[in-house]
C-alpha positions in Angstrom: -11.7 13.0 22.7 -10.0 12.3 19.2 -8.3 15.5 19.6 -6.5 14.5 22.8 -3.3 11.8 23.0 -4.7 9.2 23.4 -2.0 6.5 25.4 -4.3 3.2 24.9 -3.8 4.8 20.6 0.0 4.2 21.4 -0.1 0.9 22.3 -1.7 -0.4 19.4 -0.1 1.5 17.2 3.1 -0.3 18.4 1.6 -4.1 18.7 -0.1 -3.1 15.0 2.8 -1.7 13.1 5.1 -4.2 14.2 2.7 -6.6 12.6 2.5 -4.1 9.4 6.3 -4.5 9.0 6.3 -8.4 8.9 3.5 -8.5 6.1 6.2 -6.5 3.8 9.1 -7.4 2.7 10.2 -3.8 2.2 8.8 -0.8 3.1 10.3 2.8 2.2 9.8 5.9 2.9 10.2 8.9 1.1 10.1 13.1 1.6 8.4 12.5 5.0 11.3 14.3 7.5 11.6 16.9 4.6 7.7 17.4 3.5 6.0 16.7 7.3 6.2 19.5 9.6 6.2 18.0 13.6 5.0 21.5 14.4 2.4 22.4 12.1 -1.4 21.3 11.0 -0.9 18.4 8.5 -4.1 16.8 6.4 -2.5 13.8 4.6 -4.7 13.0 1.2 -2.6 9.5 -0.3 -4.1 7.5 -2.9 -6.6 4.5 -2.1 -5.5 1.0 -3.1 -5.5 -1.1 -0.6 -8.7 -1.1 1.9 -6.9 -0.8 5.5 -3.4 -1.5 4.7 -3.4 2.0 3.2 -4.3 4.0 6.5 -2.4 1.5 8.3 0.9 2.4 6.7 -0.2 6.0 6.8 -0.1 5.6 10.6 2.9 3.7 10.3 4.8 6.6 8.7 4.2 9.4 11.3 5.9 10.3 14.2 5.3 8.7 18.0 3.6 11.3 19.3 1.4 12.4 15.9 -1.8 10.3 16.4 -3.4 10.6 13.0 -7.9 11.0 12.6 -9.1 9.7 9.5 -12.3 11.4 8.2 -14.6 9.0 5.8 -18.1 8.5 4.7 -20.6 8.7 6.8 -22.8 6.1 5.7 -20.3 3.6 7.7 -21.1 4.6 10.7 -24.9 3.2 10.0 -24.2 0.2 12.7 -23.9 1.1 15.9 -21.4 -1.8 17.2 -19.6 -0.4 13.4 -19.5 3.2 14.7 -18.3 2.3 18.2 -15.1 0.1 16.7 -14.6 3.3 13.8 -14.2 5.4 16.8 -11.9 3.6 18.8 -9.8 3.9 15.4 -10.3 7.6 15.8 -11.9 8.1 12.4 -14.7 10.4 12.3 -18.0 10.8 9.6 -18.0 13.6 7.3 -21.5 13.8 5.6 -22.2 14.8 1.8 -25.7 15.8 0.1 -26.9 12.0 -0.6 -26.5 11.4 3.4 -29.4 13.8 3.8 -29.2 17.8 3.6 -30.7 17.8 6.9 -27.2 16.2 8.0 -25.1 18.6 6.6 -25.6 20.9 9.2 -23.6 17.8 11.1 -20.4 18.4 9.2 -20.1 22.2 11.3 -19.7 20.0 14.6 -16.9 17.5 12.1 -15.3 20.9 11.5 -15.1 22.1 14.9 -13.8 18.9 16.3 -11.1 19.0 13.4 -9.7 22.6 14.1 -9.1 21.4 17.7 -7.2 18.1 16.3 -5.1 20.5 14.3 -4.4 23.4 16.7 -2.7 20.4 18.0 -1.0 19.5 15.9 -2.7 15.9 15.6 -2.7 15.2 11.7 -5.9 14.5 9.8 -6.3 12.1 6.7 -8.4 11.5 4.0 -8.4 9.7 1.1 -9.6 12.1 -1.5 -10.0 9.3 -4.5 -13.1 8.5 -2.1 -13.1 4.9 -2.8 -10.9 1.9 -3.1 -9.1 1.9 -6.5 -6.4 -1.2 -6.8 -5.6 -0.1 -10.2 -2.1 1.4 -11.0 -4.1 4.9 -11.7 -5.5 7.5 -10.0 -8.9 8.2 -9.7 -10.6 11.7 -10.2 -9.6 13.5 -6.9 -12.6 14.7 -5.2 -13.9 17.9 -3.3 -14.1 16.4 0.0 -10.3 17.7 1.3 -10.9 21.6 0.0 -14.2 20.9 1.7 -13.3 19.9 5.1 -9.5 22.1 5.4 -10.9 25.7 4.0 -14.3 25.9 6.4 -12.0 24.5 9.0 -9.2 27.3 8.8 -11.7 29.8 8.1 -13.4 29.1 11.5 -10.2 30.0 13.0 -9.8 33.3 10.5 -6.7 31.3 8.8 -4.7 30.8 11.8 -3.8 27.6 12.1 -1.3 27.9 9.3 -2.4 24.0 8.5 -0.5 22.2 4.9 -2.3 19.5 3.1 0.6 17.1 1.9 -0.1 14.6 -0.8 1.4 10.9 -0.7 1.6 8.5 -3.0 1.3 4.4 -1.8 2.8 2.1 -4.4 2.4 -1.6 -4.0 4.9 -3.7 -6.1 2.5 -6.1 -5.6 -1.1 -5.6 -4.6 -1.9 -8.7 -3.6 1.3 -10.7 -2.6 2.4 -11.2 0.7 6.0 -10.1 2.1 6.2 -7.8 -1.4 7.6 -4.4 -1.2 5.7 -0.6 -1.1 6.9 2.5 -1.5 4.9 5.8 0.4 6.3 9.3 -0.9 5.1 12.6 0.7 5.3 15.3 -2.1 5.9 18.8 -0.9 3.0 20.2 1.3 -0.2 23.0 0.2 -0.4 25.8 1.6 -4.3 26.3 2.9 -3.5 29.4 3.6 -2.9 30.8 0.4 -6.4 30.3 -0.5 -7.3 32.8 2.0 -8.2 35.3 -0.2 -9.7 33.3 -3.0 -12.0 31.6 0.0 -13.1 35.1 1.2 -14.1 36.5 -2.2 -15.9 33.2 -3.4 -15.4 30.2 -1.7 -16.8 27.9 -4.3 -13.9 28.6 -6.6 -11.4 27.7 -3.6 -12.5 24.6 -3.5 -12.3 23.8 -7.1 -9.0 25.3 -7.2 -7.7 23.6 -4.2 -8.9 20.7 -5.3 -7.3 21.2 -8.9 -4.2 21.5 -7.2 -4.4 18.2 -5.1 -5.0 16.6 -8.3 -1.9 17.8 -10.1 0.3 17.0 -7.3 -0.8 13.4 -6.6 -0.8 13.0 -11.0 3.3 13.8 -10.3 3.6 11.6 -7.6 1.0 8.4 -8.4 1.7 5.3 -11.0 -0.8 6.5 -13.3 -1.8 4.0 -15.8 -4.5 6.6 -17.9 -5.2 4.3 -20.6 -8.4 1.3 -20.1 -7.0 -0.3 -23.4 -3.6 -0.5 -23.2 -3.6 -0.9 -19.1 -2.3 -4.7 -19.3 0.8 -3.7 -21.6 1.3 -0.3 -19.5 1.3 -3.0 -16.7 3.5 -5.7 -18.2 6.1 -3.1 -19.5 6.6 -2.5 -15.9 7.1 -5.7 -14.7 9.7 -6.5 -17.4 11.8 -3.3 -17.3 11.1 -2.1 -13.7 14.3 -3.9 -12.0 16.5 -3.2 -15.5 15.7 0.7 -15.0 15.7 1.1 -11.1 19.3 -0.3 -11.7 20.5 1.8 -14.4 18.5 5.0 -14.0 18.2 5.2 -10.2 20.5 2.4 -8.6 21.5 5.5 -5.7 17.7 5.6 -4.6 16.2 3.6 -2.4 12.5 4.0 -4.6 14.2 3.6 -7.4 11.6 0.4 -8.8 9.1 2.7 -8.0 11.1 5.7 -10.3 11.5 3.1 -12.7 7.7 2.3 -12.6 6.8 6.3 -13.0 9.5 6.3 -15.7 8.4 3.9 -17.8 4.4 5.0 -17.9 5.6 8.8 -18.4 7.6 7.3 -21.5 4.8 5.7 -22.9 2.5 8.4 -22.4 5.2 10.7 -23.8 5.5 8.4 -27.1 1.8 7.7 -27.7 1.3 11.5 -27.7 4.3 12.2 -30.1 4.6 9.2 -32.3 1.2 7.2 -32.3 2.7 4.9 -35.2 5.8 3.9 -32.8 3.7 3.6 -30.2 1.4 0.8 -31.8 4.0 -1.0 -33.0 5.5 -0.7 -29.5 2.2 -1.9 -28.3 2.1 -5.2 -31.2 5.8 -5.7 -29.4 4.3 -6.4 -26.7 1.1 -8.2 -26.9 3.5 -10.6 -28.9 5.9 -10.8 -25.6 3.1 -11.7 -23.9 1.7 -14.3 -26.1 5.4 -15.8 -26.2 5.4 -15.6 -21.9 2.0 -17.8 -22.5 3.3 -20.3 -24.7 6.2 -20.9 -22.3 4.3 -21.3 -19.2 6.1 -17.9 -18.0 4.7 -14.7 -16.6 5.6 -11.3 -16.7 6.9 -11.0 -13.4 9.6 -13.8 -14.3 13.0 -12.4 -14.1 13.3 -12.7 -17.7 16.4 -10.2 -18.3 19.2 -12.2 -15.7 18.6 -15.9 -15.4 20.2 -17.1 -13.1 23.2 -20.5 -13.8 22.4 -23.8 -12.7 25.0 -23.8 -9.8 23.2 -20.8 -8.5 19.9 -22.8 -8.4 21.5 -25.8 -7.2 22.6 -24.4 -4.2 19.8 -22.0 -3.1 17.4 -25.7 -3.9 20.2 -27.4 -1.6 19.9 -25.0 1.2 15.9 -24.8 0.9 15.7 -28.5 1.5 18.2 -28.3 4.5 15.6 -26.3 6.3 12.9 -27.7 5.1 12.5 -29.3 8.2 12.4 -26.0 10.0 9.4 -24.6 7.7 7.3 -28.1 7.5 7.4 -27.3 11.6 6.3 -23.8 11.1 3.6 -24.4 9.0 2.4 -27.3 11.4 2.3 -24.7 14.2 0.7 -22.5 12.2 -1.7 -24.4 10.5 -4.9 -22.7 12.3 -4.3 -19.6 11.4 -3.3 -20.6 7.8 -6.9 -21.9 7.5 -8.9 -19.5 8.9 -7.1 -16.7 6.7 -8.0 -19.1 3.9 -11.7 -18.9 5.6 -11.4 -15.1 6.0 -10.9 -14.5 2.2 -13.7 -16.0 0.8 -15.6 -13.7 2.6 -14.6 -10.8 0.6 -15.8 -11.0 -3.2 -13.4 -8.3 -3.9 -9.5 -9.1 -3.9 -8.8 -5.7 -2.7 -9.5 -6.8 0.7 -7.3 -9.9 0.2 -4.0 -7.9 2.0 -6.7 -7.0 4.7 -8.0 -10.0 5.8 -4.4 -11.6 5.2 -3.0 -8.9 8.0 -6.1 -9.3 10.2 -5.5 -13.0 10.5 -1.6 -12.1 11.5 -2.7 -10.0 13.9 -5.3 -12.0 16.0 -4.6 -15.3 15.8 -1.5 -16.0 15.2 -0.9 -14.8 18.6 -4.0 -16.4 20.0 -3.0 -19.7 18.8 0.3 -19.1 19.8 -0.5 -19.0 23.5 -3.2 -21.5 23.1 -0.8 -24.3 21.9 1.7 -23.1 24.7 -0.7 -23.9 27.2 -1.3 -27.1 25.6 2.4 -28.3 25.8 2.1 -27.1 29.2 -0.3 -29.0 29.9 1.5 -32.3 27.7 4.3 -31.7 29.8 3.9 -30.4 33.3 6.7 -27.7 32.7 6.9 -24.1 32.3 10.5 -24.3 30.3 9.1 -26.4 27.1 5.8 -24.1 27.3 8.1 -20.6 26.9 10.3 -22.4 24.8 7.8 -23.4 22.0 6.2 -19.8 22.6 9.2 -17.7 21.7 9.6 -20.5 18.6 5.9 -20.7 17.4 6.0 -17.4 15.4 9.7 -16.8 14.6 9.2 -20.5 12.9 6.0 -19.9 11.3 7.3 -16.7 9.8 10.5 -18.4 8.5 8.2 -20.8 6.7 6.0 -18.1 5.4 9.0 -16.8 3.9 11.0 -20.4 3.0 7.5 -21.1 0.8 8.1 -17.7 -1.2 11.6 -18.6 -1.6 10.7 -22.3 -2.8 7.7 -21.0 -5.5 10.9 -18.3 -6.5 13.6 -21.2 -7.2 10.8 -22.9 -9.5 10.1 -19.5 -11.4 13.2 -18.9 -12.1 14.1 -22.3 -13.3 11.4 -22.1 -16.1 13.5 -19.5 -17.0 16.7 -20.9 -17.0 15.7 -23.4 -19.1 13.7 -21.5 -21.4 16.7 -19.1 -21.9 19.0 -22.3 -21.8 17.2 -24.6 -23.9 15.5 -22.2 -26.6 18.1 -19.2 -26.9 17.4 -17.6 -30.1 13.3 -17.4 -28.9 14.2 -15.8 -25.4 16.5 -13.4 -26.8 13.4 -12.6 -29.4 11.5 -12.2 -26.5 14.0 -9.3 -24.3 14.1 -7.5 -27.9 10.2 -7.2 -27.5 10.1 -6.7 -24.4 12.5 -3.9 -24.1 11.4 0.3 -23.5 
């Protein structure tokens, strides 16, 4: 039963977060020992950015013991084979209206199931954008949360004393591998203070409930509100994120992602007080970017500190001296290289890049791990070489992994070494535009 501990859950969840950690080069978390109970209900409702690797930090984040459920759309669970694996990941289907309202009447057996999972003390989850959204915004928060929490502590008369606590996932970057997120869980609801308000008209409960979600994840979430200005919401970021978490925040350990909510607040702040400096803030920096283009650069160049030519010198000498060292871990790795190459182009939407990226970690790396093992076992009629190359497979392929992002880093940041060597006046220009 989902509502039960589940030790075959515990497992995975150590051979999968594990995993989790090496496709991140940091992750941090924030409010969780001083916004999660251990001892009370908790219904988590993050933002939705990133297909699995969202509820896969999410589980990540909580305790041993705390086995989280997920509740999503039912429509998922069409396929049987679908709704068998969904299961095993302990998420269960919540129906709405278009489902059928014959199926509705489904959702009371959803509820009872989820008051025994939190008169546990098992958390629940859901992700109440309802869909994927890899935008740095936040979606209209839906009904579905209010929907399933106040039906599900009024079953129990409002006993189970149960807090919905918002969190915000931020991905530095979306799509890149070994990048950095930040999770923050804001300060938990109270269901039970909708008691009353649920009793007299439940309708308005849920609206208000859901209202309240809303405000708190708008606090909490990189909100980019603006369609047409999104890209220069988006490069102001990238150009003054580091300069701010440094000077604003260096004593936190989100401080890019302070920086991040900083910087949009400040925009919204001057576009609602000043629209005249904001366009010409805006002109600022369409012009940045059309410099960046000339130059071959992007936004995410370290534009603001390049770094001296001894500096690259030496981190170019040391790559080279283990080159060696990554040309054998990509070698070994090779198969799963291309079938995560393979796995990707199955997906027309990049959202499920990450996901097919950490799937392809997962499986078979390991599998071919072994299966090469065996082969130099075979090669060489010893155990001893076999162990050997297993223990050296993955910690080599990984160093690779990580000696490529180091090697496409050095050549970034000697376009901009030169361009700040070479052209002076233009890139100094070019931090004046760029700066909030």
């Amino acid at each position: 039963m989902l509502y039960r501990y589940d030790f075959r859950y515990a497992i995975a969840k150590f051979y999968f977060n594990n995993a989790l950690r090496l496709n991140f080069r940091k992750i941090v978390f924030t409010g969780r020992d001083e916004n999660v109970s251990r001892h009370r209900p908790v219904i988590f409702a993050p933002n939705h950015r990133n297909a699995l690797i969202d509820a896969l930090l999410l589980v990540l984040a909580t305790y041993h013991r705390k086995q989280v459920v997920f509740l999503a759309r039912a429509d998922i669970f069409k396929q049987g084979m679908i709704a068998w694996i969904l299961k095993g990941m302990r998420i269960m289907p919540v129906f709405r209206m278009r489902d059928g309202k014959d199926n509705l009447e489904r959702n009371n057996e959803i509820f009872h199931h989820a008051a025994r999972i939190l008169r546990r003390n098992n958390p629940l989850a859901l992700f109440p954008e309802g869909v994927h959204n890899p935008k740095q915004s936040l979606l209209p928060i839906r009904k579905a949360v209010p929907r399933i929490v106040l039906p599900t502590e009024a079953s129990t008369g409002f006993t189970l004393n149960s807090q919905i606590v918002p969190v915000s996932i931020y991905y530095r970057d979306i799509f890149a591998f070994l990048s950095d997120v930040y999770i923050t869980f804001g300060a938990p609801i109270e269901v039970s203070g909708y008691r009353d308000l649920y009793n007299e008209n439940p309708v308005l409960a849920v609206n208000a409930l859901r209202q309240e979600l809303e405000e708190r994840l708008k606090k909490m979430v990189v909100n980019i509100q603006s369609e047409e200005y999104y890209g220069e919401y988006r490069h102001a970021i990238d150009w003054n994120g580091d300069r701010l978490a440094e000077e604003l925040f260096l004593r936190r350990k989100d401080g890019y992602l302070q920086a991040s909510l900083h910087i949009v607040r400040e925009l919204d702040r001057i576009r609602e007080e000043d629209l005249t400096a904001f366009e010409r803030m805006i002109t600022r920096f369409r012009e940045a970017a059309g410099l960046l283009t000339e130059e071959g650069l992007r936004s995410t160049d370290r534009l603001w500190k390049p770094k001296s030519g001894a500096q690259l010198t030496a981190r170019g000498v040391a790559l080279l001296l283990t080159a060696p060292l990554a040309l054998f871990g990509f070698l070994n790795g090779i198969f799963p290289i291309l079938i995560q190459k393979k796995l990707q182009t199955l997906f027309k939407d990049k959202q499920f890049v990450a996901s097919a990226r950490y799937a392809a970690g997962l499986i078979f790396v390991p599998l071919f791990d072994l299966l090469q093992s065996l082969a130099v076992r075979i090669i060489t009629s010893a155990w001893l070489p076999a162990l050997t190359y297993f223990l050296l497979m993955p910690a080599t392929f990984y160093f690779a992994l990580y000696w490529r992002k180091w090697w496409k880093q050095l050549q970034r940041d000697r376009k901009v070494q030169r361009f700040a060597t070479q052209k002076p006046e233009i890139w100094k220009r070019l931090l004046e535009l760029i700066r909030l």
